[in-house]
Every structure is written in C-alpha cells, then in structure tokens.
C-alpha positions as CSV (number, residue, x, y, z in Angstrom):
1,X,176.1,105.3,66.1
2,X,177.7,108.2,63.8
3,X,176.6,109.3,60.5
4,X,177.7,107.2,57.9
5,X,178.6,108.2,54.2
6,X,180.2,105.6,53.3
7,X,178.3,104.7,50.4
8,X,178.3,108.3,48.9
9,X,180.8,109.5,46.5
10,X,183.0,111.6,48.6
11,X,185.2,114.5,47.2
12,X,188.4,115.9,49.5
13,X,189.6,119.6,48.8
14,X,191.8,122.2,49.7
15,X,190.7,125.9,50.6
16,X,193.0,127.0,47.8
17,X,191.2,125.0,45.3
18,X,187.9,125.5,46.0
19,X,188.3,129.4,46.2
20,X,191.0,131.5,45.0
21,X,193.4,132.7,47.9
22,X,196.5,133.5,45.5
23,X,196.8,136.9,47.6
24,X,196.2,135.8,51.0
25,X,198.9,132.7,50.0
26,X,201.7,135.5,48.9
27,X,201.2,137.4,52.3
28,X,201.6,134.0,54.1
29,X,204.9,133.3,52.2
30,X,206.2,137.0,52.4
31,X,205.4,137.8,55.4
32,X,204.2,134.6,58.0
33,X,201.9,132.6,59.7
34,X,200.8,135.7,62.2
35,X,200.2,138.3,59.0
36,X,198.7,135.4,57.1
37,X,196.1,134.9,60.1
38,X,195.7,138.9,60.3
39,X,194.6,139.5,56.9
40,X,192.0,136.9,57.4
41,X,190.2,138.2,60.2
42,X,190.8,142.0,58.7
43,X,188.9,140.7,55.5
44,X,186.2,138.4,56.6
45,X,183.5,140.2,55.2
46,X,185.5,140.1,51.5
47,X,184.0,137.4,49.5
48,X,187.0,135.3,48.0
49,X,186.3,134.4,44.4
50,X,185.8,131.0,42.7
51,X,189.5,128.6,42.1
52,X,189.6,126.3,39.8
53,X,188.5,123.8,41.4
54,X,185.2,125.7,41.9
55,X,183.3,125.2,39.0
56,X,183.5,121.1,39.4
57,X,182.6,120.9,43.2
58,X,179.5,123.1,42.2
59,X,178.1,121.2,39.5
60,X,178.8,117.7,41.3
61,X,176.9,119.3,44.7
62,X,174.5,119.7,42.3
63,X,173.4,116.2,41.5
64,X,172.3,116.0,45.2
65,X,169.6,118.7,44.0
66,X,168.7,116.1,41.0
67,X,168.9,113.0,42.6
68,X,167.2,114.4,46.3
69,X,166.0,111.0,47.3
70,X,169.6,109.0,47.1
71,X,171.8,112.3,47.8
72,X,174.9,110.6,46.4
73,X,177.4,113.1,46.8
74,X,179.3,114.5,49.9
75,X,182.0,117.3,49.7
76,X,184.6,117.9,52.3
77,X,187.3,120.1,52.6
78,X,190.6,119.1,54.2
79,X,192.5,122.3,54.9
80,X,195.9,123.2,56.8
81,X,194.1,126.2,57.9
82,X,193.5,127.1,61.5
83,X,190.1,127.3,62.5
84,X,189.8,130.3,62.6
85,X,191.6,131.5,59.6
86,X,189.0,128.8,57.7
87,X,185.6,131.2,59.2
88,X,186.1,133.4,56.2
89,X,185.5,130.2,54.0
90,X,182.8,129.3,55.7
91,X,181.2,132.0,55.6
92,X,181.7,132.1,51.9
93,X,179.8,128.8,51.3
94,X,176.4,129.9,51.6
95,X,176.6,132.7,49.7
96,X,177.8,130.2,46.6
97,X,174.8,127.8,47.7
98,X,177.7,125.3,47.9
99,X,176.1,122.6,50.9
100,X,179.3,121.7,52.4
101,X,178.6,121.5,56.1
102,X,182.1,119.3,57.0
103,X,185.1,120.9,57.2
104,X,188.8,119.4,59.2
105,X,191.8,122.1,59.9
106,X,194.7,121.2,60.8
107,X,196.7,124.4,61.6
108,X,199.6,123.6,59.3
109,X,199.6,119.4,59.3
110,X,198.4,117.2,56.0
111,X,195.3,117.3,56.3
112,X,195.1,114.4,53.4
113,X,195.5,111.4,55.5
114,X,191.7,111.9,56.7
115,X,190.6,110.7,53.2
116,X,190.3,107.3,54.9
117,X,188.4,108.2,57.3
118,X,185.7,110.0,55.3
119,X,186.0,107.2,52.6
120,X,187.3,110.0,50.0
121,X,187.7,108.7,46.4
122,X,189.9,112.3,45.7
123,X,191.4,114.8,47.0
124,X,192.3,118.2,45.3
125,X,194.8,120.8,46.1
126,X,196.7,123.4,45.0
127,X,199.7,122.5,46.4
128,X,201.8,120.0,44.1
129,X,204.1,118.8,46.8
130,X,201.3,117.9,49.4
131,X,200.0,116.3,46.4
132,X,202.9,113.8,45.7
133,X,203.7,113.2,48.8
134,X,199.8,111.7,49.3
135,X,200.3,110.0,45.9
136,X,203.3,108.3,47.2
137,X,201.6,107.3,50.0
138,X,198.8,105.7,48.4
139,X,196.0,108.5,48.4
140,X,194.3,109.3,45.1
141,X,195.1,113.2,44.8
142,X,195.5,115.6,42.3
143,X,197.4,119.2,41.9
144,X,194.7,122.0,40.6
145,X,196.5,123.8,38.3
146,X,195.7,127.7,37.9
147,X,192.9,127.8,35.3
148,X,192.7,131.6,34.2
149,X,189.0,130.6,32.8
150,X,186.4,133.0,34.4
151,X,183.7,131.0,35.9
152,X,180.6,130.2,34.1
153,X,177.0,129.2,35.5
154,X,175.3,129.1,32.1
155,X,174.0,125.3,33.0
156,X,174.0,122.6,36.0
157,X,175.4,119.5,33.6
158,X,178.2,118.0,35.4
159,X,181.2,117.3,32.5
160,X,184.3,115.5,33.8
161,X,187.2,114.4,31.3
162,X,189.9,111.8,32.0
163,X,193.0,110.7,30.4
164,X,193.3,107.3,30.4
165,X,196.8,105.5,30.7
166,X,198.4,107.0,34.6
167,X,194.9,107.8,35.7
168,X,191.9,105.6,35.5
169,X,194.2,103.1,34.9
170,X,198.0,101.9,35.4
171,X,201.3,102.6,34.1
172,X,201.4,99.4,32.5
173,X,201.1,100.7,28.5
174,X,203.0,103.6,29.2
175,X,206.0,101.7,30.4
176,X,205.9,99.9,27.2
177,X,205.9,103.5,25.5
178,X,209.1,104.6,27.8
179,X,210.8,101.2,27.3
180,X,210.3,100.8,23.3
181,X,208.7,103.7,21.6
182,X,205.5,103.4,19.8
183,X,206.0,100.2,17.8
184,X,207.1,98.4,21.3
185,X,203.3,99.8,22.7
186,X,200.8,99.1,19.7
187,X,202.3,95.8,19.8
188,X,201.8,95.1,23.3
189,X,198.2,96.4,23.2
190,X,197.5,94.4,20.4
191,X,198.5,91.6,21.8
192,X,196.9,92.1,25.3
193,X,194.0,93.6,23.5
194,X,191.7,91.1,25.5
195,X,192.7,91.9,28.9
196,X,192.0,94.2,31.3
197,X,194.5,97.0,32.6
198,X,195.0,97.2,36.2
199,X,192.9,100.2,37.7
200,X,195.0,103.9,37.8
201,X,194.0,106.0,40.8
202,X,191.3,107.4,40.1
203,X,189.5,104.3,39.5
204,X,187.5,104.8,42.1
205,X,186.1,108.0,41.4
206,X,184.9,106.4,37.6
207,X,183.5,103.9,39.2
208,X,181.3,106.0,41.5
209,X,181.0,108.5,38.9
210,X,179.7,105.6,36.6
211,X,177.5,104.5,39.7
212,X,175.5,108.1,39.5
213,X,175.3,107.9,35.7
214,X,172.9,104.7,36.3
215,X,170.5,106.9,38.4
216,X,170.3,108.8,35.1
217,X,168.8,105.1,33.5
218,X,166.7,105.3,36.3
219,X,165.1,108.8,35.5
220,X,163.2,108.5,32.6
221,X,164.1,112.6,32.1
222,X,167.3,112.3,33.0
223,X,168.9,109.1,30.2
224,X,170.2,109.2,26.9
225,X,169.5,113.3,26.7
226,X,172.2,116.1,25.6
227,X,171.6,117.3,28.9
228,X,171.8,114.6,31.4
229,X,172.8,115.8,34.9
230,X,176.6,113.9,34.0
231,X,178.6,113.5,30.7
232,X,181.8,111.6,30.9
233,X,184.4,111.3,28.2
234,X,187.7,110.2,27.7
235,X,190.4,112.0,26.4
236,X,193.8,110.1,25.6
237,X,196.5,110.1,23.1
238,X,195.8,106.4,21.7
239,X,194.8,105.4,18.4
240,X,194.3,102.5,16.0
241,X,195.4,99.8,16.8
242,X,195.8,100.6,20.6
243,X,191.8,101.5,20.5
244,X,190.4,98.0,22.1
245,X,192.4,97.5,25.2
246,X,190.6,100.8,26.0
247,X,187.0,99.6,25.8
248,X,188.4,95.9,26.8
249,X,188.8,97.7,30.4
250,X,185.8,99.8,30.7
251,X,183.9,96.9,30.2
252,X,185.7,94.8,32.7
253,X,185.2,97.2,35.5
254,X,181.6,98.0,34.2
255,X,182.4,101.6,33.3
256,X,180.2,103.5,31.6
257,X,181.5,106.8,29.5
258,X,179.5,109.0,27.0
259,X,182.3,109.8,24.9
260,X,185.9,108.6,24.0
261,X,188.6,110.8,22.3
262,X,191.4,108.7,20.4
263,X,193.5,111.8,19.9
264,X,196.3,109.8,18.2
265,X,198.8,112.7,20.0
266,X,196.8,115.6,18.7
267,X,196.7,118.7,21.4
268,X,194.2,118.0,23.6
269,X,193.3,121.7,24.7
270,X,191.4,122.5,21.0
271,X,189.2,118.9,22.0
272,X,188.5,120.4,25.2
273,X,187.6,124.0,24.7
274,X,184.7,122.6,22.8
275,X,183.8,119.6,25.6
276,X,183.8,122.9,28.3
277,X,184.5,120.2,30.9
278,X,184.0,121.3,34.8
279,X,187.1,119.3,34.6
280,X,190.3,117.4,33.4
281,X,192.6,114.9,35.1
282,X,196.0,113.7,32.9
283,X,199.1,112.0,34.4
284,X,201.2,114.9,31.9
285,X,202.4,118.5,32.3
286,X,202.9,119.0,28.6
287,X,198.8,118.1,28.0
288,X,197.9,120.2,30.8
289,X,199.4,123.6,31.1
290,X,198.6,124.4,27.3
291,X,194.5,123.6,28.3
292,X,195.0,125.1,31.7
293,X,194.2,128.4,30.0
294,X,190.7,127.7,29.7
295,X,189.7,124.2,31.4
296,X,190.3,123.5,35.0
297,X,193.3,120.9,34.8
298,X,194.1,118.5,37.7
299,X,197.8,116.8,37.2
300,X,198.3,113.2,38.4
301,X,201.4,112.3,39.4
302,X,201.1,108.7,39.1
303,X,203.2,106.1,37.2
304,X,206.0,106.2,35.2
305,X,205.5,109.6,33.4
306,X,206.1,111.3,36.7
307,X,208.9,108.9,38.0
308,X,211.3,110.3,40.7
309,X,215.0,109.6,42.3
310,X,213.5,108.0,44.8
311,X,210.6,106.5,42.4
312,X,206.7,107.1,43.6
313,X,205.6,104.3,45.4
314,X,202.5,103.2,43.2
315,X,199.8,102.4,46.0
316,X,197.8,98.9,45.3
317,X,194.6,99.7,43.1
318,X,191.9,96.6,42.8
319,X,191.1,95.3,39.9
320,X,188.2,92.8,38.2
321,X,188.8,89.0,39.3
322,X,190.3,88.1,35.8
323,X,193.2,91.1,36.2
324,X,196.1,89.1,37.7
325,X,197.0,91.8,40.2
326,X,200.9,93.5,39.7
327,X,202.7,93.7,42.9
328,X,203.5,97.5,44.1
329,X,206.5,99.2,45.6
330,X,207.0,99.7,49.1
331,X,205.3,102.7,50.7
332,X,207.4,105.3,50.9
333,X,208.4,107.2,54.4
334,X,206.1,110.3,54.6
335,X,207.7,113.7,54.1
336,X,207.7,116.2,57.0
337,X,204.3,118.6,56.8
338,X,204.5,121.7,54.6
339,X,202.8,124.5,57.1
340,X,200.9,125.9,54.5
341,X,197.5,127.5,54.6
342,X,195.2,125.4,51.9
C-alpha cells in the first residue's frame, strides 16, 4: 500500500514560483527549448534566488517543525520542466532547508491536473495562462505575481491574507455589485445576511488552514499569542452594512480567522505593508499589482470579476448542508499545453 497524505494539507507549485528563474525563462523564449536546457546544466552549481512564492512555502514547511508529531503539511512541486533541467532545483532545496522530497516534470505538458492525485488544495504558478486554463477546469490555482519584496527571515509565523468575495467564497455578491452598483449589493447582503455564501476556490485551503490553527488550541504555547505559528486575516472591500454575511459564513463552514479588514474600498496595499503577510490571494488586478511591490500577491481568476468570451467555467465548490448549492457551468474543453519551463 502507497504512502498516503491525504489528510495533510497539500500545496502544488511551479519552479518559477518557488524560485526566481526570470533569466533562465527569457533564454527559453529567445532562444528555445535546447538553449533553455543548456544554461541549466552550465549553471547547476548557481544557486537560484527566492520567487515570490518563496517566502510562503517556507514558513508553511515550517509548521511541520512546530507541530512534529501530526506533520500536517506536504509541499509539491508540479513543474513543465524536464527532469533534468529540474536537478538544479533540487539541488537548491537543501540548501534553503525547504523539506520537499516530491517533485512530477512533465517536459512541457500541464503539470496541474496531478493536483488530484496528490489531493492538492492549491496550486501556484507564475504563468497566468496555465493558471486559467486550470481555473476553468475546476482546479483551485493562482497566478504569483512578481513581488519586488526582498525576502525576509526575521521570524517563522506563518501570515496568509485572503480577500473574501471570488476567493474563499463565490461570485454570488459580486454579481450583485456588477448587476446594480452598490445599493443593489448592501441590499442583497442585508437581506441574505443570515445565510451562508457558497464556498470560492480556495475554500479548501481555509478550511485546512483553519484545521492547523486548532493544533495551536491544542498547544498551550502556541494559542491566543502575538506569535502563534499561523495568523490569518481577511482583507475585503466590504463595509457596514455588508459586514454580517461575512462572519454569517465563517461560522457556517467553522472558519476560524484572527483578523478581518472591512476596507470599505480603501487601498489595500497600506493594510498590508503593515500585516507583512507571507501572502495575499484577491480575485482583482487593480488590488493586486499596486501591493505586489512589497507583498507576494497571488491573482484568482475566479467569478465574475475575471469573466471571459467564452465565460470561465466556475467548478462546483461544497458548501455547509444549509447552503442550497448553485448549479455551475459546463466544464470547459482544456486548452492545448503551453511548453513552458515552470
């Protein structure tokens, strides 16, 4: 019988998120697969440096060092390098005491489809159309942004921030927004103030998130301190009188967050270079690329913010028994593989 880790909480990424192979991705489009391949084996003894995604994947490998009896957390990279273009990686992963030990290449193909089969609750990449096209398809995944932040070690605490509405959970409330304005969505959330939204896609990685944060109860040095092993907060741009629907939901799905931001529209990037999150997911460019600067920003192109000619296929997201579940669009026909190195 295989190894199981199903019941961990298991993180998908690229090579091109975890470390930073902006040069050796400007030889592969410039000048091909072969030079690409070359440069690799020239340079295997070059260390490549943190990506953005870095600085999240280290801090939540971390938590295994915490919490060594459960070992909750499994890290995988999916990558359309060849294998032997991906032994300069590898080699890298020691050195940055990251304990990754599995690793699939698929010589140009998406590798994301393989988030089934490892029971992945995310995958990250740095390449927004590999992203959408696994969105589309019903994989929760997310498009690392550049982040020009230097990389900082100064502590272990893990701090992941989430927009709300397109992320942890559906498009519902922001198709209100799109179909009436402002008045048309506080008076929907008012009056649906009492029930639960439908889970977003990355549901699933709150709830396991949430699922570590009650180890923290557990340890008696680990609860209720400014430096707990995890923070979670929320970020969005609702306000009063939009504010209960919010913690209507969390408690449906037994969430549990440290901190919730009720921006009201205010830029979110001055909020987060104070949080310092290892982190950021939002379903919006416009919140992102200003706080891309100094906080590593993920885009989710979920919902009706990121709507397309075809439309995104939204993929079927459980929900508590007393959410009446919304049927979904069909799923659309993959898009032919990108053969790029990530």
């Amino acid at each position: 019988m295989g190894y199981s880790i199903k019941d961990k909480l298991v993180v998908a990424v690229s090579s091109t998120a975890l470390f930073d192979f902006s040069k050796e991705h400007e030889i592969f489009l410039a000048e091909g697969i072969d030079a690409f391949r070359q440069y690799q084996r020239d340079n295997r003894e070059l260390l490549p440096k943190p990506g953005a995604a870095f600085p999240f994947i280290k801090r939540l490998l971390h938590l295994n060092k915490i919490f060594r009896e459960q070992q909750p957390v499994e890290v995988i990279i999916l990558s359309r390098n060849d294998p032997e273009a991906g032994l300069r990686m590898m080699d890298a992963l020691p050195h940055y005491d990251l304990d990754i030990s599995r690793a699939f290449f698929r010589s140009g193909e998406a590798p994301y489809p393989y988030m089934k089969a490892v029971d992945a609750c995310l995958y990250l990449s740095t390449d927004k159309h590999e992203v959408a096209e696994a969105m589309e398809l019903g994989y929760p995944a997310g498009h690392v942004l550049p982040c020009a932040a230097a990389y900082d070690d100064g502590d272990n605490q893990l701090r992941i921030a989430f927009d709300f509405d397109g992320v942890i959970v559906d498009d519902e409330a922001e198709s209100q927004y799109a179909s009436g304005g402002l008045p048309l969505f506080h008076h929907h959330e008012v009056e649906h103030r009492k029930r639960p939204l439908g889970s977003g896609p990355l549901m699933p990685l709150l709830k396991q998130v949430s699922r570590l944060q009650k180890l923290q109860h557990d340890n008696p040095t680990a609860s209720n301190e400014p430096g707990k092993p995890i923070r979670v907060a929320i970020v969005t741009a609702r306000s009063m009188p939009a504010h209960e629907r919010v913690i209507t939901t969390l408690g449906a799905y037994e969430i549990e967050v440290d901190e919730l931001f009720l921006t009201g529209g205010l830029e979110k990037k001055s909020i987060l270079e104070v949080m310092r999150p290892q982190i950021f997911f939002d379903d919006q460019l416009n919140h992102l690329e200003p706080a891309a600067e100094g906080t590593p920003c993920v885009h989710i192109p979920f919902g009706v913010r990121n709507r397309r000619d075809p439309p995104i296929a939204l993929p079927e997201m459980s929900a508590p028994k007393r959410v009446r579940k919304r049927r979904t669009a069909e799923k659309a026909v993959p898009a032919p593989g990108l053969d790029l190195p990530a």
